[in-house]
C-alpha positions as CSV (number, residue, x, y, z in Angstrom):
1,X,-3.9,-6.3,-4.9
2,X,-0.7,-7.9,-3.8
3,X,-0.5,-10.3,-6.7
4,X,-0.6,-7.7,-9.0
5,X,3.1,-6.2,-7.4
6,X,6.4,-6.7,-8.4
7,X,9.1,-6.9,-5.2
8,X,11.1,-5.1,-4.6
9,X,9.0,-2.2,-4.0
10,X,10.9,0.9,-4.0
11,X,10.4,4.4,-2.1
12,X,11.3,7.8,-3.5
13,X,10.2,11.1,-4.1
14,X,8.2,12.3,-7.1
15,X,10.2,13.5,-10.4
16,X,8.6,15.8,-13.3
17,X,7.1,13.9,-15.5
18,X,6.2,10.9,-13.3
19,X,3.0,9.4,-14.4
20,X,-0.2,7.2,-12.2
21,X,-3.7,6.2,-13.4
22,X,-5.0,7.8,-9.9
23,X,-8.1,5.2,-8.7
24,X,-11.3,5.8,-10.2
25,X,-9.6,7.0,-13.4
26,X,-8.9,5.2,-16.8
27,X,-6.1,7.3,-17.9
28,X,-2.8,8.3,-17.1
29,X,-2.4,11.6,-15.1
30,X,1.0,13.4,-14.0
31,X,2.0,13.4,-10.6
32,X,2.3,17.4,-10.5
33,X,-1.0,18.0,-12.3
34,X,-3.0,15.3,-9.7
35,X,-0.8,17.3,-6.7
36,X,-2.1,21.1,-8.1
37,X,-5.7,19.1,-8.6
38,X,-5.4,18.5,-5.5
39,X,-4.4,21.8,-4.3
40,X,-1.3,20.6,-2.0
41,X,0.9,23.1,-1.3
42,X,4.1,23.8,-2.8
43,X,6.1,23.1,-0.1
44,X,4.6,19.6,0.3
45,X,5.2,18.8,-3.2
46,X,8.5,18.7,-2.8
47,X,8.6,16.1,0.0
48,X,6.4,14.0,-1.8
49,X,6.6,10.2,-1.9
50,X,5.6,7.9,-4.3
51,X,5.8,4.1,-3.9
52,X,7.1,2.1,-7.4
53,X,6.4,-1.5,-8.9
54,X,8.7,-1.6,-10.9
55,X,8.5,1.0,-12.9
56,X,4.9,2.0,-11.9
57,X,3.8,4.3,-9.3
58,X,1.4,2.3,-7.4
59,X,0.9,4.9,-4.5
60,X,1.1,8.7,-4.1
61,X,1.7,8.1,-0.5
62,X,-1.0,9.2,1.9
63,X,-3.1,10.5,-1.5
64,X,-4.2,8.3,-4.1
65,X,-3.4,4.8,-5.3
66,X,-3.0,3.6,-8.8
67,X,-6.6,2.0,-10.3
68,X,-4.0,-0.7,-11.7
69,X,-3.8,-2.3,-8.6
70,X,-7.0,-2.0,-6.9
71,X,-8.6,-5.0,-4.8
72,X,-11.4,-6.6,-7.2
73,X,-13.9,-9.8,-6.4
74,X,-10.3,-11.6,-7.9
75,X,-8.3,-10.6,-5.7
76,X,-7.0,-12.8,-3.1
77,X,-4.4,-11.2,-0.9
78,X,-3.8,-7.6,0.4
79,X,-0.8,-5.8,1.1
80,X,-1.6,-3.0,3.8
81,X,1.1,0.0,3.7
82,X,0.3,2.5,6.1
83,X,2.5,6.3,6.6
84,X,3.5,7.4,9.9
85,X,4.5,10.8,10.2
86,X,7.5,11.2,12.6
């Protein structure tokens, strides 16, 4: 939900102890422990993106959004972000 951001939107990789409320989910859930959920591989852990708000994560990139900023019936406009892999 694009009204929800805040600009700019910043790109990084993930730190220990980074923190999301992965869609679907009410609660808070560390980056590492949704990434071993997930069963990715160690080696793609560490190249990890996440996409910030501020201070939120708003995307695991290419995983999982944050429920935060969901579309609902509200919402009005979309921002698309899409990964390329070069």
């Amino acid at each position: 939900d694009e009204a929800k951001l805040q600009y700019p939107l910043r790109l990084r990789r993930w730190r220990e102890g980074d923190s999301f409320v992965p869609f679907g989910m009410s609660g808070h859930k560390k980056v590492g422990d949704f990434l071993t959920d997930q069963k990715v591989p160690l080696v793609e852990r560490g190249r990890q993106f996440v996409l910030l708000s501020g201070e939120d994560i708003v995307w695991v990139v290419g995983r999982r959004i944050d429920d935060r900023y969901a579309l609902t019936s509200e919402s009005e406009n979309v921002l698309k972000i899409t990964r390329e892999i070069i």
